[in-house]
N, CA, C and O of each residue as an XYZ file, in Angstrom:
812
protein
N       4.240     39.293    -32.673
C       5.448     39.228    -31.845
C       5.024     39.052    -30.386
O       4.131     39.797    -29.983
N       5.785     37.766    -29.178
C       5.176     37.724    -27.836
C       6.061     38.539    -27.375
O       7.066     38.954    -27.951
N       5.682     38.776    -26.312
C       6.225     39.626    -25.433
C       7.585     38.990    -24.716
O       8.632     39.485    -24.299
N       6.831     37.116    -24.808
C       8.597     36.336    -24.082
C       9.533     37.042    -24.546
O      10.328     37.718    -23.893
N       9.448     36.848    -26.294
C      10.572     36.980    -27.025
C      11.526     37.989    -26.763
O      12.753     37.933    -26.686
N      10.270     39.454    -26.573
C      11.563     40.539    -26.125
C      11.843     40.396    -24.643
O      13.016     40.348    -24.273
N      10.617     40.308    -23.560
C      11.658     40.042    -22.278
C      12.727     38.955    -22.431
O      13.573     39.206    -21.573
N      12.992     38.148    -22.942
C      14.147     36.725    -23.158
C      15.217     36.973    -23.811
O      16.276     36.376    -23.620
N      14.981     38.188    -24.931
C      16.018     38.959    -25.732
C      16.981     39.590    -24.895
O      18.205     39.455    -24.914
N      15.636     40.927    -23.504
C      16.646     41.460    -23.456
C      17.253     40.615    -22.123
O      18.208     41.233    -21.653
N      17.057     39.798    -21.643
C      17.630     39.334    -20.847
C      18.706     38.693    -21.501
O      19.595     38.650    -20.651
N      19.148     38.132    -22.623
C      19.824     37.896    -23.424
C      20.831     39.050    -23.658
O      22.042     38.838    -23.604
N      20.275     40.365    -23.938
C      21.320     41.381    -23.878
C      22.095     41.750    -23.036
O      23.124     42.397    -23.233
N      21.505     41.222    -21.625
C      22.804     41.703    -19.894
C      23.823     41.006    -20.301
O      24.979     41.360    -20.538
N      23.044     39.447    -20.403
C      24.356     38.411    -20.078
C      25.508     38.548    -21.226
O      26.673     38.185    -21.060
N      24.857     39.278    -22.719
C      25.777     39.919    -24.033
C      27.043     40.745    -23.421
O      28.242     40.620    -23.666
N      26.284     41.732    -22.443
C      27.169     42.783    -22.220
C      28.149     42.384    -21.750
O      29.198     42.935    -22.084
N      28.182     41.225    -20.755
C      29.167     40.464    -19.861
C      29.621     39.826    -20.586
O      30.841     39.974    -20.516
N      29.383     39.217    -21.229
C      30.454     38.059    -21.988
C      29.815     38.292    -23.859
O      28.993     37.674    -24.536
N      30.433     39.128    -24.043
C      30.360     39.914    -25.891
C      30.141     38.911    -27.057
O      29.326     38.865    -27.979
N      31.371     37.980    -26.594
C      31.473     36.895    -27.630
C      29.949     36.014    -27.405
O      29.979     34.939    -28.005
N      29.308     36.142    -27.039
C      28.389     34.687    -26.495
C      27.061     35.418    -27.001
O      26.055     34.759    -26.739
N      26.870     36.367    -27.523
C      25.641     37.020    -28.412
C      24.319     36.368    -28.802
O      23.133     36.373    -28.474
N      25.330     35.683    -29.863
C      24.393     35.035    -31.107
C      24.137     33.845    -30.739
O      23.212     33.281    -31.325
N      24.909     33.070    -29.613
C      24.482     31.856    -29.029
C      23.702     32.129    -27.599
O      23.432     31.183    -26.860
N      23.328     33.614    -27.233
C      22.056     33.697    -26.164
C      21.124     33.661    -26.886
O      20.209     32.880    -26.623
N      21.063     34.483    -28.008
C      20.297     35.122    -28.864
C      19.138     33.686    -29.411
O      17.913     33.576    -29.354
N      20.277     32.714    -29.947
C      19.296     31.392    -30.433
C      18.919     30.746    -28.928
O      17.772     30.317    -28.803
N      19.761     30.662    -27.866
C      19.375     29.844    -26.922
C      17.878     30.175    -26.268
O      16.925     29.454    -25.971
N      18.103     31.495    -26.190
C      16.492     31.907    -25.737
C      15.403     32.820    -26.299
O      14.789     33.825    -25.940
N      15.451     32.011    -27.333
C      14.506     32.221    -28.305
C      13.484     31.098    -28.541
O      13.881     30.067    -29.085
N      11.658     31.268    -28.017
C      11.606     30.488    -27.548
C      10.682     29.997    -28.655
O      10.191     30.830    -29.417
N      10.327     28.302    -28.838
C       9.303     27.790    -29.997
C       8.034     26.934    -29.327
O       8.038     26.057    -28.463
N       7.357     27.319    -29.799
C       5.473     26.870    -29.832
C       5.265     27.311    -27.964
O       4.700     26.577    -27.153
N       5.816     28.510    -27.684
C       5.167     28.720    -26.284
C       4.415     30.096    -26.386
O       4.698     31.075    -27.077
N       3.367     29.898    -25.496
C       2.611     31.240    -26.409
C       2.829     32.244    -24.988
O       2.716     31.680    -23.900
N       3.097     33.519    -25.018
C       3.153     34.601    -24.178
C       2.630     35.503    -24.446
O       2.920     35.750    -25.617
N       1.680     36.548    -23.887
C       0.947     37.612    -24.518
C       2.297     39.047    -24.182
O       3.063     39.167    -23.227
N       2.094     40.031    -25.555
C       2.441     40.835    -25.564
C       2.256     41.846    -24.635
O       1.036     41.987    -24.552
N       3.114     43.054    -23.482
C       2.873     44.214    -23.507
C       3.923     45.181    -22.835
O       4.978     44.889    -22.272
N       3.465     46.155    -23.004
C       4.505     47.130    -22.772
C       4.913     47.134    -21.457
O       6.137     47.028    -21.532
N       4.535     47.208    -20.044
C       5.192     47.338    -19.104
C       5.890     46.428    -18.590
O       6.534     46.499    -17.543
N       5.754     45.242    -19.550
C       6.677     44.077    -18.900
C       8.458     44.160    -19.960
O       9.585     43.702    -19.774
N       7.874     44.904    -20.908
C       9.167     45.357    -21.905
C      10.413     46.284    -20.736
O      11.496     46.031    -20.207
N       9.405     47.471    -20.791
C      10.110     48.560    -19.593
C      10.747     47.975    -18.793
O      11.978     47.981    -18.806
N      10.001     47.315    -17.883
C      10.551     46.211    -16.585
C      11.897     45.907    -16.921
O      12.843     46.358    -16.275
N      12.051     44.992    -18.125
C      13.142     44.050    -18.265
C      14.360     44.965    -18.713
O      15.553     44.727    -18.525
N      13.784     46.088    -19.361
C      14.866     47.165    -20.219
C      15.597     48.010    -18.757
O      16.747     48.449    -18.757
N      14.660     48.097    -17.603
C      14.960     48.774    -16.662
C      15.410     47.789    -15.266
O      15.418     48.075    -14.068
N      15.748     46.609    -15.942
C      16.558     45.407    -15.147
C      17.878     45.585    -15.229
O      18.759     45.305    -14.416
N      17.936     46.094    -16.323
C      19.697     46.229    -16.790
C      20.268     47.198    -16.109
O      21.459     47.444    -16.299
N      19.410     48.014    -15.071
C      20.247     49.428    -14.875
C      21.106     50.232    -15.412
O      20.915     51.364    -15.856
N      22.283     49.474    -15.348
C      23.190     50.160    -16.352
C      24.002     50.056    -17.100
O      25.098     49.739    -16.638
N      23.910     50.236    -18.408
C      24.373     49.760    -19.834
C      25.492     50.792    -19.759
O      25.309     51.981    -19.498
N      26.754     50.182    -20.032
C      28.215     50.604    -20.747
C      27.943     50.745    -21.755
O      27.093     49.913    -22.073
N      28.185     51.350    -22.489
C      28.311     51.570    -24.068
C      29.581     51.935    -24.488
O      29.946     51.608    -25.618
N      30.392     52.634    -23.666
C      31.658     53.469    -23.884
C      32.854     53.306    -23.260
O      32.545     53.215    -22.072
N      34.356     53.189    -23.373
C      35.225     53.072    -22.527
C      36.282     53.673    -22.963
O      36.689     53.363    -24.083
N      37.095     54.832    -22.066
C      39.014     55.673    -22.400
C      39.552     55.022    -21.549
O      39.014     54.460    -20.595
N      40.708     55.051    -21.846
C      41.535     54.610    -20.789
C      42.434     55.641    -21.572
O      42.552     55.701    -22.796
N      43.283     56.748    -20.267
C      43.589     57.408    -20.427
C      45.042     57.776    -19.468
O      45.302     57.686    -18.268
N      45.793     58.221    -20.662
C      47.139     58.686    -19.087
C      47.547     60.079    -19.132
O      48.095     60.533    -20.137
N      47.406     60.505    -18.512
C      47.999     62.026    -17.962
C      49.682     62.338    -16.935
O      50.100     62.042    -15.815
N      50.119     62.984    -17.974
C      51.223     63.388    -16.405
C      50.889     64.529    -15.906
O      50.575     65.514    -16.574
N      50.948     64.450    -14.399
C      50.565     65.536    -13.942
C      51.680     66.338    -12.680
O      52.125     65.703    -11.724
N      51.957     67.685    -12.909
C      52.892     68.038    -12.079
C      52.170     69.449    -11.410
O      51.390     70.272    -11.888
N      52.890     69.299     -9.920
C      52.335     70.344     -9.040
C      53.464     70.735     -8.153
O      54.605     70.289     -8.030
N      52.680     71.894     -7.453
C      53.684     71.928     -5.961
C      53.657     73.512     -5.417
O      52.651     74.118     -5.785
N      54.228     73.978     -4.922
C      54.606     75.197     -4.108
C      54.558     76.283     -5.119
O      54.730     76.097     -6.324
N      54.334     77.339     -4.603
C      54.882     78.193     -6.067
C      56.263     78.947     -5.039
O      56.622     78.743     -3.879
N      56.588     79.550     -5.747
C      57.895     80.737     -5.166
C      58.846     80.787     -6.384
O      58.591     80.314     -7.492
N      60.408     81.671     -5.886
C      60.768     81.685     -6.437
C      62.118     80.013     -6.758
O      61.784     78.832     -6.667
N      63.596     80.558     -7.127
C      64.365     79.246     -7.418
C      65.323     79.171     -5.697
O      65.932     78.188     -5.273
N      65.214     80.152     -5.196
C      65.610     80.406     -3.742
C      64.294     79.503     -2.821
O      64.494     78.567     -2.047
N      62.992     80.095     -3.175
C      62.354     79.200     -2.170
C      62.554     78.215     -2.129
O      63.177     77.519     -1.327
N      61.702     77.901     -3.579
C      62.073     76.345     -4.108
C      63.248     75.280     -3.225
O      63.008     74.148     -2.805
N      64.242     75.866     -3.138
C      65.264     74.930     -2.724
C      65.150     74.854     -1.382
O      65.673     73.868     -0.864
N      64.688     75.513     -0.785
C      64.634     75.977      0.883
C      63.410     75.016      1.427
O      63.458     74.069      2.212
N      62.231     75.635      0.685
C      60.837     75.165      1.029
C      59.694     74.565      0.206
O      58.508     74.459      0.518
N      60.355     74.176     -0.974
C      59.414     73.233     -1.992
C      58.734     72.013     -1.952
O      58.710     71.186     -1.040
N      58.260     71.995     -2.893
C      57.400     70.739     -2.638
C      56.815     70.786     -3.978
O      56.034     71.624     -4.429
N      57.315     69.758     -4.540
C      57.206     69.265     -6.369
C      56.487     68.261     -6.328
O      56.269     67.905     -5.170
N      56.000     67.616     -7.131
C      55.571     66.151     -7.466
C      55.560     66.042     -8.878
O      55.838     67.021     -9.571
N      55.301     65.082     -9.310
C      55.344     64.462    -10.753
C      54.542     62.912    -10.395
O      54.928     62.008     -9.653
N      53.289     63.013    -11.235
C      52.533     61.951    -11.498
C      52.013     61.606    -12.381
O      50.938     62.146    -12.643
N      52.514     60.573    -13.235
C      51.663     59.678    -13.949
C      50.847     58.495    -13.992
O      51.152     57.329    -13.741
N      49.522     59.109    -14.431
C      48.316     58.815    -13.720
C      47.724     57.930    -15.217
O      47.725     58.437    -16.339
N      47.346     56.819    -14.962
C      46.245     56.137    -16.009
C      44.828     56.355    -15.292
O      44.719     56.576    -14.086
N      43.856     56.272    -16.108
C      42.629     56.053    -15.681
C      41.379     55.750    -16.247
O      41.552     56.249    -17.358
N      40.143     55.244    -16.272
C      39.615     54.565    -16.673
C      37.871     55.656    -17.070
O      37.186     55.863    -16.068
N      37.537     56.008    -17.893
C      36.084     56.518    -17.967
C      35.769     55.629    -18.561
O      36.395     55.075    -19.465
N      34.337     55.268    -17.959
C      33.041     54.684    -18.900
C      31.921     55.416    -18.554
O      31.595     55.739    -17.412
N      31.230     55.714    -19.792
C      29.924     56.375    -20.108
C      28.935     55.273    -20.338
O      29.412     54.150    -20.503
N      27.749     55.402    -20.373
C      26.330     54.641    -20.769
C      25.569     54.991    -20.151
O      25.728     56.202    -19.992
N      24.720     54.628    -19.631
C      23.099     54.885    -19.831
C      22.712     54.075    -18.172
O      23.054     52.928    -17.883
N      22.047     54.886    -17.396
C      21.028     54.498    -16.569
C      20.354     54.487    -16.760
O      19.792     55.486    -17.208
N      19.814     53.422    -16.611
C      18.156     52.652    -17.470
C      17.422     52.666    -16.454
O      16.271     52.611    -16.888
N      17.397     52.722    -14.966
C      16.756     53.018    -13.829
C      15.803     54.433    -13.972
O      14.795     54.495    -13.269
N      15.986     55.063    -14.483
C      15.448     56.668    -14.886
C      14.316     56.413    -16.573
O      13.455     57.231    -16.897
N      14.636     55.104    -17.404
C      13.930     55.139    -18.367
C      12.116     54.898    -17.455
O      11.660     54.231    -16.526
N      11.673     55.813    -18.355
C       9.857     56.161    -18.069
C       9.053     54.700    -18.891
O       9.696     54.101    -19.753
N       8.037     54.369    -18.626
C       6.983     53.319    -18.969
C       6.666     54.142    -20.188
O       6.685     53.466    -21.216
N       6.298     55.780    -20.407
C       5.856     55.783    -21.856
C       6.985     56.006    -22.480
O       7.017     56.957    -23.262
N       8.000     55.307    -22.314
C       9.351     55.585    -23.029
C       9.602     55.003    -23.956
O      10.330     55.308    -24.900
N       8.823     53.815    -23.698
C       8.351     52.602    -25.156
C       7.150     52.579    -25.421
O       6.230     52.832    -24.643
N       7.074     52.254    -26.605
C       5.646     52.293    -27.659
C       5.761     51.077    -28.464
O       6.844     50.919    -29.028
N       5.069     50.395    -28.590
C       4.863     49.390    -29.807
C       3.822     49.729    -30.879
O       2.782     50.253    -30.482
N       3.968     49.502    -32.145
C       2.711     49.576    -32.820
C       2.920     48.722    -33.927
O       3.529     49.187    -34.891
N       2.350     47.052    -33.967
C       2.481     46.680    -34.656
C       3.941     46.063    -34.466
O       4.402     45.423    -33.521
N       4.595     46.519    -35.832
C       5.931     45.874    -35.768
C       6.833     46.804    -35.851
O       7.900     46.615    -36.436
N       6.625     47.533    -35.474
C       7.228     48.794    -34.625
C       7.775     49.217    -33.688
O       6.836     49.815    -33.164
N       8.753     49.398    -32.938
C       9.177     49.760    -31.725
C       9.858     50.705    -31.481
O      10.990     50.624    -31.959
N       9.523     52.074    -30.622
C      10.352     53.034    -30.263
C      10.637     53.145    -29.165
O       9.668     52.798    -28.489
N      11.888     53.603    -28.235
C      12.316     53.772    -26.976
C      13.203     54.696    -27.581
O      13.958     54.746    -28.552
N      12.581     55.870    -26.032
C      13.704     56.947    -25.910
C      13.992     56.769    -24.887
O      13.188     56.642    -23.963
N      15.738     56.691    -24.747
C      16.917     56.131    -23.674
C      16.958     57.370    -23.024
O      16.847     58.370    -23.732
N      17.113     57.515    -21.679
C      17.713     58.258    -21.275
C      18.485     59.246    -21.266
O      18.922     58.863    -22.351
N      19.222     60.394    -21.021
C      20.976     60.834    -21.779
C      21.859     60.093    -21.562
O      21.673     59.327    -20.616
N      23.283     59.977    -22.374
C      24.311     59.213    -21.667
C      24.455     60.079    -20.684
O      23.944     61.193    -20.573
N      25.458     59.301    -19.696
C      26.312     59.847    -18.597
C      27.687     58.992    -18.535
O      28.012     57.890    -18.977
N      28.540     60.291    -17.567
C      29.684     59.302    -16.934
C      29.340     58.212    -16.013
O      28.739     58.285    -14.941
N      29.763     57.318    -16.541
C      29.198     56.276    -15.363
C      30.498     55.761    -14.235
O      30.327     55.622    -13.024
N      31.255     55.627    -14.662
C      32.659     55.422    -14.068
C      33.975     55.945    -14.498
O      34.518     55.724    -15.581
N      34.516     56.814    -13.316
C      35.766     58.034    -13.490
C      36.714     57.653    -12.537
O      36.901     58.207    -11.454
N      37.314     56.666    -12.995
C      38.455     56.229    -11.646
C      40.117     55.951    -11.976
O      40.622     55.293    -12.886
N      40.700     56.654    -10.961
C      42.370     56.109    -11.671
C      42.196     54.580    -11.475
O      41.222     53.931    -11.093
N      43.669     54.138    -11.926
C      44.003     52.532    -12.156
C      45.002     52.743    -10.846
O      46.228     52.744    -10.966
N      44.519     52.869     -9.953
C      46.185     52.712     -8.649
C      47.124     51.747     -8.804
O      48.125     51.863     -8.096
N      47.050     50.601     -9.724
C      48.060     49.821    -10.193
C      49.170     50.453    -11.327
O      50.334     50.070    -11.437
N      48.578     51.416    -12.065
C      49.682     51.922    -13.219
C      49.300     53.476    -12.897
O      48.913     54.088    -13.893
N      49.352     54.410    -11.375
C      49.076     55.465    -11.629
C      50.386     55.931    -10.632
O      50.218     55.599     -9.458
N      51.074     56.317    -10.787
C      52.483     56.313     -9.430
C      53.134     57.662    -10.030
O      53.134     58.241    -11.116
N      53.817     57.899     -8.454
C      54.548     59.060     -8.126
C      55.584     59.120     -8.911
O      56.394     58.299     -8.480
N      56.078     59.753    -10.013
C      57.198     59.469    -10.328
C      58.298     60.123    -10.180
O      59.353     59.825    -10.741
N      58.072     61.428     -9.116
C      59.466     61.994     -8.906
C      58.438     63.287     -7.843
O      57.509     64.023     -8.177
N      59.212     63.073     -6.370
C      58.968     64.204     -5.410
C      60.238     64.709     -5.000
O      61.093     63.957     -4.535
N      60.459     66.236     -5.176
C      61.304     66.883     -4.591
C      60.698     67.706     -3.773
O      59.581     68.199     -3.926
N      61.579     67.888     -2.726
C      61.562     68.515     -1.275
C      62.446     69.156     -1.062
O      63.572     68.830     -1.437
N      62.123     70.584     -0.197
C      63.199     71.170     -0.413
C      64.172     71.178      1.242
O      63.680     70.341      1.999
N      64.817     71.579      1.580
C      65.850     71.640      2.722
C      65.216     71.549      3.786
O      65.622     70.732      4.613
N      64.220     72.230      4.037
C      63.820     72.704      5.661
C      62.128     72.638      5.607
O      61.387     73.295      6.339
N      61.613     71.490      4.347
C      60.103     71.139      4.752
C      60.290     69.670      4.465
O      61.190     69.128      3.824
N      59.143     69.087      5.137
C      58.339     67.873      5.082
C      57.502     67.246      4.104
O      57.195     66.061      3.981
N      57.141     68.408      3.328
C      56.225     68.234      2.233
C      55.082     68.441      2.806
O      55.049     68.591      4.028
N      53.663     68.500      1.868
C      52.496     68.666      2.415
C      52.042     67.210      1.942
O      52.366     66.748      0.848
N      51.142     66.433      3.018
C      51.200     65.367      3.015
C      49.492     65.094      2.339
O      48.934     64.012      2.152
N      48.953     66.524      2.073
C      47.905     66.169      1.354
C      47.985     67.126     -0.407
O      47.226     67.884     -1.012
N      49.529     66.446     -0.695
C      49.667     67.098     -1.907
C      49.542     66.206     -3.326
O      49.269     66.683     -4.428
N      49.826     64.697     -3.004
C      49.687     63.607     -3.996
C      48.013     63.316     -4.153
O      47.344     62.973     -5.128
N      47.636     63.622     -2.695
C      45.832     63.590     -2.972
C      45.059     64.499     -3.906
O      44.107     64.375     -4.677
N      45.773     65.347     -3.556
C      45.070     67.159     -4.306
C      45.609     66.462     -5.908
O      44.723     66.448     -6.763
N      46.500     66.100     -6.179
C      47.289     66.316     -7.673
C      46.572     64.519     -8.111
O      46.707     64.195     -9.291
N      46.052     63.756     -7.407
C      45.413     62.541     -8.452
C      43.849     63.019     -8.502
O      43.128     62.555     -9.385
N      43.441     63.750     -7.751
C      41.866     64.199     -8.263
C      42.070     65.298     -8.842
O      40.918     65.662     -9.078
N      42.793     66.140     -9.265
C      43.175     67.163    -10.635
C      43.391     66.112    -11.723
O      42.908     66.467    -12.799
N      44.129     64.622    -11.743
C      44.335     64.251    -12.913
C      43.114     63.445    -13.267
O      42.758     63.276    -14.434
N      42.465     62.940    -12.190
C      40.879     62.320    -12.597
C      40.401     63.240    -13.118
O      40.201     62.885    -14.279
N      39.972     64.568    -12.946
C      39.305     65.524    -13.592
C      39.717     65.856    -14.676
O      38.760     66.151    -15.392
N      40.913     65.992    -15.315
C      41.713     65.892    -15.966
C      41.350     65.029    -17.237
O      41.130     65.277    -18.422
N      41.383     64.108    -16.589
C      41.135     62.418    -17.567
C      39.519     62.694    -17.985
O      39.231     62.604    -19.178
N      39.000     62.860    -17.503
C      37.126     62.801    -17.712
C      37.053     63.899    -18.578
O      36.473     63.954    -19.662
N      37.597     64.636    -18.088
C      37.267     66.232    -19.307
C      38.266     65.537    -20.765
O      37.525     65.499    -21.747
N      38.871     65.315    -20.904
C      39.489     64.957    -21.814
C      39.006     63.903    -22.530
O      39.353     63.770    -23.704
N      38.055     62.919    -21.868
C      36.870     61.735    -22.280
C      35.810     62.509    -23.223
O      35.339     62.203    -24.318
N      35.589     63.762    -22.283
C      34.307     64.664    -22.572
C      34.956     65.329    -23.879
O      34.364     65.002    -24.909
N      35.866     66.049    -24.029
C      36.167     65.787    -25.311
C      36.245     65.544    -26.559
O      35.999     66.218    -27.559
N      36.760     64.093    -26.324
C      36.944     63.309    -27.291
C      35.668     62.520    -27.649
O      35.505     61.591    -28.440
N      34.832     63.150    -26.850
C      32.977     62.792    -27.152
C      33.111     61.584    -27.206
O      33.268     61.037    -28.297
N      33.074     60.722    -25.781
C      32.594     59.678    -25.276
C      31.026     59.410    -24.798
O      30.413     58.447    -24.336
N      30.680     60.897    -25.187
C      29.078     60.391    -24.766
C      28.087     60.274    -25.850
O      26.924     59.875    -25.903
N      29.032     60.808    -26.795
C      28.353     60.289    -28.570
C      28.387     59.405    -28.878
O      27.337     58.889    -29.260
N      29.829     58.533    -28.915
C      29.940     57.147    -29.096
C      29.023     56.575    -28.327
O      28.169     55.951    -28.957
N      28.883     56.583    -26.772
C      28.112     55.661    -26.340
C      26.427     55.550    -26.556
O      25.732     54.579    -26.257
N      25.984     56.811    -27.155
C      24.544     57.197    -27.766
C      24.903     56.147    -29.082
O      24.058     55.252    -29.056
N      25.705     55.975    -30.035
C      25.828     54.941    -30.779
C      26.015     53.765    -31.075
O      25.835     53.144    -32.123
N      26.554     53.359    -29.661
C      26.851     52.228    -29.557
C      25.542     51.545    -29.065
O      25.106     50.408    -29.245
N      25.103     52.530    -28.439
C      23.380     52.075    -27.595
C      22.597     51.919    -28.720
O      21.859     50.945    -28.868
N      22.714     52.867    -29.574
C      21.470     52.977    -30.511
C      21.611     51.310    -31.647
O      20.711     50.553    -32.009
N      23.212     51.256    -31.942
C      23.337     49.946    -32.482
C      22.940     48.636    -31.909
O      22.416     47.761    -32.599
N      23.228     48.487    -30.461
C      22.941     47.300    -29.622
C      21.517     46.848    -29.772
O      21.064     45.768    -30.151
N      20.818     48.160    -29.302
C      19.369     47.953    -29.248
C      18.676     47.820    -30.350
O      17.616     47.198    -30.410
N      19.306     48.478    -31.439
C      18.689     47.982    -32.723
C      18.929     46.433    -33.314
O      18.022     45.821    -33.879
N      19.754     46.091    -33.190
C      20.159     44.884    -33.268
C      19.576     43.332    -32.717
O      19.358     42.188    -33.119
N      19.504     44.139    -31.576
C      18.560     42.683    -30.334
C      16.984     42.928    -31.449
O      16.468     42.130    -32.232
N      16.668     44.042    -31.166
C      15.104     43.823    -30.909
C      14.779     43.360    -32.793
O      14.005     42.428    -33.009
N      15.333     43.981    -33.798
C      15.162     43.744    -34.941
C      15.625     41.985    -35.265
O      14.675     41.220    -35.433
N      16.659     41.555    -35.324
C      16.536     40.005    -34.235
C      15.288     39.403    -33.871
O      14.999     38.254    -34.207
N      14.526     40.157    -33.180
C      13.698     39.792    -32.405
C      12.457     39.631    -33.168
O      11.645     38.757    -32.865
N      12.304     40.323    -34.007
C      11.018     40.030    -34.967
C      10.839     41.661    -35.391
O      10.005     41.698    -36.296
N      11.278     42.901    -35.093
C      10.391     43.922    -35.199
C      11.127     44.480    -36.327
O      12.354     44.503    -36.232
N      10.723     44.810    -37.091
C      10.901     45.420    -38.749
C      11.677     46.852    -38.884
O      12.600     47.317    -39.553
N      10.797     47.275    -37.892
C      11.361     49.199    -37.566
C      11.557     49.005    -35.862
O      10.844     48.554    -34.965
N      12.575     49.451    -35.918
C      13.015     50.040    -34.160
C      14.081     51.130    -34.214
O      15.187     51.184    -34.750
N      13.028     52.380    -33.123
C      13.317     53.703    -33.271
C      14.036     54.326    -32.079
O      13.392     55.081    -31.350
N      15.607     54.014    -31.764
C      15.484     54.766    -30.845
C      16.100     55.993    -30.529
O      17.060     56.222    -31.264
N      15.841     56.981    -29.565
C      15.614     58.103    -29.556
C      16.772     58.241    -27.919
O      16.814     57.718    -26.805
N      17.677     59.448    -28.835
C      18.696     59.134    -27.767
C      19.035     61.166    -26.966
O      19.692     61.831    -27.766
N      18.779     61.689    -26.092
C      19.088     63.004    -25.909
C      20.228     63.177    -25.783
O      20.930     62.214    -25.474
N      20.773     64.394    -25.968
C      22.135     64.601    -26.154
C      22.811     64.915    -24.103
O      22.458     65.535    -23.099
N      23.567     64.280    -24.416
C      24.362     63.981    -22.857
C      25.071     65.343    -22.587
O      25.612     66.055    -23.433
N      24.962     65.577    -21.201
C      25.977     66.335    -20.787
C      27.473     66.084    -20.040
O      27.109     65.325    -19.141
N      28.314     66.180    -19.932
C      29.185     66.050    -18.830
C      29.258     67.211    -17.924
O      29.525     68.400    -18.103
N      28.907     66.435    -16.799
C      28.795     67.489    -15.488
C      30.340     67.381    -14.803
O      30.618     68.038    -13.800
């Protein structure tokens, strides 16, 4: 097995990630015949640690979220301050490949093991296009607090991510990784490919 093959693979795998459908036609396009390249490991790493960072995972998620003053039904009317928000938002988990180590891959033969990184959250953001106020009451004799819609969309981002965390978005994306990569490199010529995934935290 040359070494082109897997740097060309995985360079084959970025442009996968970006455009999904177009796989199996990178996959033959750069795959290369009668050119000879010598095999080795740090030029593997290199290319695996070109990708920085692999998606594997995606929620899209909506929360309503309500806040405001506390008191009683007397304050309330006097000096409240309610909100109501429904919030969409977007987590993706995968893998920073910037942090994968040089002895992180091994070849032997026709063999290949890489241990990935942990997953992580990689992106925790509302959709400000479908995330809106949907009802503020105020009461008689206030203004509202004008840093109260701020406070109540980073409760529902937090909100949304814990609820990702959950529904174990960082398992799926340990699987989805472990499938991708098995896939390219076995493709690629190698018989056994092992990879080795630690269990993620959400911070």
């Amino acid at each position: 097995m040359k070494i082109t093959t897997i740097i060309k693979l995985l360079i084959a795998l970025v442009i996968s990630l970006l455009v999904i459908y177009g796989l199996i036609a990178l996959i033959k396009l750069f795959s290369p015949q009668g050119v000879f390249i010598s095999l080795k490991q740090p030029s593997v790493v290199t290319q695996i640690k070109s990708l920085n960072r692999l998606e594997t995972a995606s929620f899209t998620i909506e929360k309503v979220i309500e806040a405001g003053t506390g008191g009683n039904a007397f304050q309330n009317i006097l000096f409240g301050d309610k909100i109501l928000l429904i919030a969409h938002g977007n987590i993706i988990a995968g893998f920073d490949l910037s942090k994968l180590q040089s002895s992180a891959v091994v070849i032997k033969g026709s063999s290949l093991y890489i241990e990935l990184p942990a997953p992580e959250i990689l992106v925790s953001s509302l959709d400000e296009n479908q995330t809106k106020v949907y009802d503020r009451k105020l009461g008689l004799f206030t203004k509202g607090d004008p840093s109260l819609e701020s406070k109540v969309r980073l409760a529902a981002e937090n909100s949304m991510r814990q609820a990702a965390c959950d529904g174990g978005i960082l398992s799926i994306a340990s699987d989805n990784a472990r499938k991708q990569f098995q896939t390219t490199f076995i493709t690629a010529g190698f018989k056994e490919v092992i990879i080795d995934i630690p269990v993620g935290k959400c911070n």
